[in-house]
C-alpha positions as CSV (number, residue, x, y, z in Angstrom):
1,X,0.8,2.1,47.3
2,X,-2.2,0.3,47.4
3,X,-4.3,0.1,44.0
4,X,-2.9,3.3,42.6
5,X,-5.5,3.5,40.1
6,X,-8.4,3.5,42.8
7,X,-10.9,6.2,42.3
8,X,-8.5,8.0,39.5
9,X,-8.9,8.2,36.0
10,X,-6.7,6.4,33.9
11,X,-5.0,9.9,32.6
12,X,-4.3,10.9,36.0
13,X,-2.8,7.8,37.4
14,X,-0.3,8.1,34.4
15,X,0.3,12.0,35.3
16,X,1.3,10.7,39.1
17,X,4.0,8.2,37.7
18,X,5.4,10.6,35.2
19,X,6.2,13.0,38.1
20,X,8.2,10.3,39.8
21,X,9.5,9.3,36.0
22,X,10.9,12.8,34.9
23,X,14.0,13.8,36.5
24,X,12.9,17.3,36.8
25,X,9.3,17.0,38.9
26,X,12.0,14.1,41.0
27,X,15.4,15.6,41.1
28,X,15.8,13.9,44.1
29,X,15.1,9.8,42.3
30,X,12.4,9.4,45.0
31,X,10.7,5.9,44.2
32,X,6.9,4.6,43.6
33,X,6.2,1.2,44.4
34,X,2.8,0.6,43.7
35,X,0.1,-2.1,42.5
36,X,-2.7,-1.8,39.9
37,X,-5.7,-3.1,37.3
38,X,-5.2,-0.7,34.9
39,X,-3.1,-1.9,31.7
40,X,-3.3,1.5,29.9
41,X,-0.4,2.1,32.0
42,X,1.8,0.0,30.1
43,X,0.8,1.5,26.8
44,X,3.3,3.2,24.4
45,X,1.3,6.0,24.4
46,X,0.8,6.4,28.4
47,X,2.4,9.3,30.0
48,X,3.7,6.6,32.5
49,X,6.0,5.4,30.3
50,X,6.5,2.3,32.2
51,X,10.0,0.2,30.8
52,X,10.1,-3.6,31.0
53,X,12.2,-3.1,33.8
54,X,10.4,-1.4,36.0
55,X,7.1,-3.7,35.7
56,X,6.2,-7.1,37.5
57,X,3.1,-9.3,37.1
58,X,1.2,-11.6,39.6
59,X,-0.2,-14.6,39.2
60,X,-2.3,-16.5,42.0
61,X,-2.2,-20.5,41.9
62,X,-4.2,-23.1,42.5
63,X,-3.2,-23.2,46.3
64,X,-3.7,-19.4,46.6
65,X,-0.7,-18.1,47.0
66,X,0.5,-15.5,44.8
67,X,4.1,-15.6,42.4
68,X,5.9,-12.4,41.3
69,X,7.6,-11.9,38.0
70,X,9.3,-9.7,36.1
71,X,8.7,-8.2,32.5
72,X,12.6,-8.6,31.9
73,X,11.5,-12.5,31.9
74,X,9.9,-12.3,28.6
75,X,11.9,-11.4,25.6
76,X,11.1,-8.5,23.7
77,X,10.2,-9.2,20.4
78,X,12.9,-8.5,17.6
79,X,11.4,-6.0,15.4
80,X,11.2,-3.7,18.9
81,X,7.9,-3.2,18.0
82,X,6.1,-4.7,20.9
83,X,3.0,-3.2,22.8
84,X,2.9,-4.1,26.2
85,X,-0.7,-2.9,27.1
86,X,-1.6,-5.1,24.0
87,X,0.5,-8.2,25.1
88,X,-0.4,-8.2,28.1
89,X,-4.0,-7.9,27.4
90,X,-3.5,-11.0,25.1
91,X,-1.9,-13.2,27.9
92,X,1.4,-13.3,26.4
93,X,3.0,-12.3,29.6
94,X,0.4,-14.2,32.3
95,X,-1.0,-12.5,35.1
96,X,-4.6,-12.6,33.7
97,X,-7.6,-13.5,35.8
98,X,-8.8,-16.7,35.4
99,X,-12.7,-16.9,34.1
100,X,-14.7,-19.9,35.6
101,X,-17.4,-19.1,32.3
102,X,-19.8,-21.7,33.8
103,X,-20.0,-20.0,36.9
104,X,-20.4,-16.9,35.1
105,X,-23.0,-18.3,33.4
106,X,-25.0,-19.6,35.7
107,X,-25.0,-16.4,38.0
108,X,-25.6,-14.4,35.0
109,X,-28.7,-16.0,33.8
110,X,-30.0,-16.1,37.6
111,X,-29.3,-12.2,37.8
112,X,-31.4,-12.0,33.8
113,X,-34.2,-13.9,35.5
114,X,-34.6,-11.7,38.5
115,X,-34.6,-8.9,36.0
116,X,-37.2,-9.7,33.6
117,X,-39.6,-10.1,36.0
118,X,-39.1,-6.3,37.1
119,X,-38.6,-4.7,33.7
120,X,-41.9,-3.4,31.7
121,X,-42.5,-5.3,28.6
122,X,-42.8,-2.4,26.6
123,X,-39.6,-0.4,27.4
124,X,-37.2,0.2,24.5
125,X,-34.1,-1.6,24.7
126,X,-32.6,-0.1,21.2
127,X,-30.1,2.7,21.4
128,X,-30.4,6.0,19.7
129,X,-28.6,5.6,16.6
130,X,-24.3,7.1,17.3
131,X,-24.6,10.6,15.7
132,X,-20.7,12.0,16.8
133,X,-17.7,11.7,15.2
134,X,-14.7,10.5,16.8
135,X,-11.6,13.0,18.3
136,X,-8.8,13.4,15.9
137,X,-6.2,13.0,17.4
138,X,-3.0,15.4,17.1
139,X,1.1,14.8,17.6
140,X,3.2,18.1,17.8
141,X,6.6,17.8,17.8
142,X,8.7,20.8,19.0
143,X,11.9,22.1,19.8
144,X,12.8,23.5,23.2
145,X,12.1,21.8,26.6
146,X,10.5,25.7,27.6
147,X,9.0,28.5,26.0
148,X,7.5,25.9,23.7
149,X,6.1,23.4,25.4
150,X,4.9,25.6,28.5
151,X,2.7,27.1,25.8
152,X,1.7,23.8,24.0
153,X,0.9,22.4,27.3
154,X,-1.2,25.0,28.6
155,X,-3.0,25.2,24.8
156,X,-3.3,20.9,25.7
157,X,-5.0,22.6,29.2
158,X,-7.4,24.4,27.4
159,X,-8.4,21.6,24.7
160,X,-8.2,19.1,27.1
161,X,-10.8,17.0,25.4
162,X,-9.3,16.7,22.4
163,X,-6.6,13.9,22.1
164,X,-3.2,15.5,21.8
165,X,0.1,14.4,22.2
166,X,3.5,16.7,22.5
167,X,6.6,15.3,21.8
168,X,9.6,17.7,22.9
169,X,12.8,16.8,20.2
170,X,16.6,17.1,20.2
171,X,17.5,19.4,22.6
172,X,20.2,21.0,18.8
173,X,16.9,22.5,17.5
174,X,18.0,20.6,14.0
175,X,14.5,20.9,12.1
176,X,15.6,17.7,9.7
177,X,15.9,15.7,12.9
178,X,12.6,16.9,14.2
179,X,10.7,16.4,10.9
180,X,12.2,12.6,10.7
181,X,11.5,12.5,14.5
182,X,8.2,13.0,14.1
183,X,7.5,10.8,11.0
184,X,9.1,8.1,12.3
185,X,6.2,8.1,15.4
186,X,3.6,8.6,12.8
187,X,4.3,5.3,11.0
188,X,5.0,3.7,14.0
189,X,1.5,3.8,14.7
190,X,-0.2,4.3,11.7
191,X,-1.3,0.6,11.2
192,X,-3.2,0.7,14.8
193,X,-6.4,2.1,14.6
194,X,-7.0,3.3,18.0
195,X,-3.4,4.8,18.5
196,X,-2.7,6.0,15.0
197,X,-2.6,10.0,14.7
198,X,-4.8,12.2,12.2
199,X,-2.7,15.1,11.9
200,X,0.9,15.6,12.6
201,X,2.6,18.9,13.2
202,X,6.6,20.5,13.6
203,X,7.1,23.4,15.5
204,X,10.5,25.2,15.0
205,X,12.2,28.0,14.5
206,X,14.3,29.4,11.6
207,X,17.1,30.7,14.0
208,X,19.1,34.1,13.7
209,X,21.6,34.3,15.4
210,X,23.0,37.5,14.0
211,X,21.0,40.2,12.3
212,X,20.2,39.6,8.6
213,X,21.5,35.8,8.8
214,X,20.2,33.2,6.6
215,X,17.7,30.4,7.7
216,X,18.9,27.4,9.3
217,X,21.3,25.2,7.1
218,X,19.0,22.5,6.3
219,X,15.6,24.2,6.9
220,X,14.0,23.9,3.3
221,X,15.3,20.3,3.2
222,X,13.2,20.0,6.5
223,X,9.6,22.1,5.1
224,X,10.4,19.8,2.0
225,X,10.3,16.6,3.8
226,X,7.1,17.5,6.0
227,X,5.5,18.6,3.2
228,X,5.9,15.1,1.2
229,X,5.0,13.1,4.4
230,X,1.7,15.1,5.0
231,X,3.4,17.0,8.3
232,X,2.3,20.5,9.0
233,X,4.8,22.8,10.0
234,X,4.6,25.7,11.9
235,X,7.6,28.2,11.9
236,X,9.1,31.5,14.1
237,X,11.4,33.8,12.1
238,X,13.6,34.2,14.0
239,X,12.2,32.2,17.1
240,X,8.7,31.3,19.5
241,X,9.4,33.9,21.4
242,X,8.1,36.4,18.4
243,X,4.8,35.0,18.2
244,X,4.6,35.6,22.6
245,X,5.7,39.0,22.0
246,X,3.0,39.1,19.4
247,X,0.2,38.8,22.1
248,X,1.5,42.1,23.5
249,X,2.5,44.4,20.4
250,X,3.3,44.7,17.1
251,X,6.8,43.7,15.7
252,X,7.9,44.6,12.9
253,X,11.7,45.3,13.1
254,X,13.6,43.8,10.6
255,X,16.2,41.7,10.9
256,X,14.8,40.6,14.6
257,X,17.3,38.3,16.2
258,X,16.9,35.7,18.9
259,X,18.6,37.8,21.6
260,X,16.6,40.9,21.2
261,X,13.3,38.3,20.3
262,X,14.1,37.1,24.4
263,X,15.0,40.5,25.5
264,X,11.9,42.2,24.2
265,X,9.8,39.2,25.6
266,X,11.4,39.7,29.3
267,X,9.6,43.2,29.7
268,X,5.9,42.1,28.4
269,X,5.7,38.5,29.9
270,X,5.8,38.3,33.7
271,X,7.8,35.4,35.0
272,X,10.1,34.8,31.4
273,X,13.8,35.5,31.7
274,X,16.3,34.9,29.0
275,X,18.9,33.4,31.3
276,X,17.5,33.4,34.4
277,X,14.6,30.5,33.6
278,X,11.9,30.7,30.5
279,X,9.4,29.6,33.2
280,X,5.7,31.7,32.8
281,X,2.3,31.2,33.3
282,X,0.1,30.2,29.9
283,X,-2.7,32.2,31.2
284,X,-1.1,35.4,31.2
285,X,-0.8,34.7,27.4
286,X,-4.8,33.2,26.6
287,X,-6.4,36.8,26.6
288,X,-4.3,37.8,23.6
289,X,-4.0,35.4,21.6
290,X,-6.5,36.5,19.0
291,X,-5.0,39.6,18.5
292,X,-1.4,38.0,18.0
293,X,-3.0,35.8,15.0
294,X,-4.3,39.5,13.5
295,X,-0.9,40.6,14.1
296,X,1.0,37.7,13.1
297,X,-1.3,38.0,9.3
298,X,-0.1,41.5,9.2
299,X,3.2,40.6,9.3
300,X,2.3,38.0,6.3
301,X,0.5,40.6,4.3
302,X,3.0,42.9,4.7
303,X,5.7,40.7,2.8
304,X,7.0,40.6,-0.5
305,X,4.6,37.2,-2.2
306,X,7.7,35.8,-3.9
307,X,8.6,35.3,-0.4
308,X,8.0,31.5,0.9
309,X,6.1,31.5,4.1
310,X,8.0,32.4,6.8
311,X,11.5,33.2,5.3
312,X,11.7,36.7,5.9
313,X,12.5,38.2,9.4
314,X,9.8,39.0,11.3
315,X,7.3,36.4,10.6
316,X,5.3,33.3,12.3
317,X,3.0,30.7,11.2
318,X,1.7,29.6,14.6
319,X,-1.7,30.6,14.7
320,X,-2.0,27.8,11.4
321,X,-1.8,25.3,13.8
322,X,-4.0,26.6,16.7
323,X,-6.0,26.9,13.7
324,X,-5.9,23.2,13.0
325,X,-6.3,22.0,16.9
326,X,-9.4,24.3,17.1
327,X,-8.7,27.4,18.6
């Protein structure tokens, strides 16, 4: 394909590779060959997420012609650190144009001349002074490749101009990995001002597998960690699908396990099956979503207070972070 990025936003030339990158949008390993101008493509943070192997740059000589080479040509840099946006951008890797700044000069200055002549003397040239702030910008981390992140994406739909990025963890739902997972990216980061993130968030669940069963093994070790690292956490006792069934009706039954969580879910939420595919539309969800946050506070309220937050079975602190994205 021809100048992929031709009339298409940067975003949405990333989307189209991502389809062909994700095994289940391309079950099939169908391939894109393509050429483009647009280096946010190679960024770490690009839902492309191009790998050295699968990029080559061109470089035109002298004579005109035009010489192709691979990424894999240049070593990576030890500490595994390396951006390749921002390398390539800084002509590490060639395949820059080449600036004649004379020429550019001297067309520029004719094009100023022409346009003094036109322009009124007394027009303003100053700019308003900048008055907004900019987007903070939001990592979630989550467990479950599902019921999760169909809902985080369509809540990314519907706050689509704010900056934020969902990162879907270990498929063992382990909320220790997830919380080091997640500060790991953070720091990774942190020192680059444009890619760094202002909040970071862990969604899991506390897991109950039978009635009356005690949190995950390791899950105050896990709130513990976030909490020293500056990570909010958002929890489901005993799993997401309580704060779904929340946007339907009340739930209150102690001792709520994940089975009967999925089972009660499957009769309110068109298109979600336990075992026959979690797949559902996030729209069906967005008209009650303000009444699950009343519910979900109920559920708080109605707790013993020597409780921690979410540690007794019903409970849910997701509407904390749709309160921190905005919604």
């Amino acid at each position: 394909m021809d100048e992929l990025d031709a009339r298409l936003h940067p975003r949405l030339a990333a989307k189209i590779v991502s389809l062909f990158q994700d095994g289940r949008s391309n079950p099939n390993g169908a391939q894109l060959l393509f050429n483009t101008h647009d280096a946010t493509l190679l960024a770490p943070t690009s839902d492309a997420r191009l790998r050295r192997d699968q990029v080559w740059l061109t470089d035109k000589g002298a004579d005109g012609g035009t010489s192709l080479t691979p990424l894999l040509d240049f070593r990576p840099r030890r500490d595994g650190a390396s951006n390749l946006e921002r390398g390539y951008l800084a002509g590490r890797y060639g395949g820059l144009p080449f600036f004649d700044e004379d020429l550019l000069s001297s067309l520029l200055s004719a094009v100023g001349a022409a346009s003094v002549k036109s322009r009124p003397s007394d027009r303003p040239l100053r700019r308003a002074r900048a008055t907004k702030a900019e987007k903070q910008r939001f990592l979630v981390y989550c467990e479950g490749a599902n019921t999760e992140e169909i809902y985080l994406r369509g809540i990314k739909r519907e706050l689509r101009d704010r900056p934020i990025d969902i990162v879907i963890g270990p498929a063992d739902g382990e909320p220790m990995t997830l919380v080091r997972d997640a500060i790991k990216h953070r720091d990774r980061v942190a020192k680059d001002s444009e890619e760094r993130f202002d909040h970071v968030w862990c969604l899991f669940d506390v897991e109950a597998p039978k009635p009356f069963s005690r949190p995950h093994g390791r899950l105050e070790e896990a709130v513990t960690a976030a909490g020293r690292a500056g990570i909010g956490c958002a929890l489901s006792n005993p799993c997401f699908e309580l704060w779904l069934i929340l946007h339907f009706q009340d739930c209150a039954v102690p001792g709520l396990t994940n089975d009967r969580a999925a089972e009660t879910l499957a009769r309110l939420l068109l298109g979600y099956h336990p075992k026959g595919g979690k797949r559902f539309e996030y729209s069906t969800l967005e008209a009650g979503r303000d009444l699950a946050g009343a519910r979900a506070r109920a559920l708080h309220a109605g707790h013993a207070r020597d409780h921690p937050e979410c540690r007794v079975n019903p409970c849910t602190s997701v509407p904390e972070l749709l309160a921190a994205l905005g919604l």
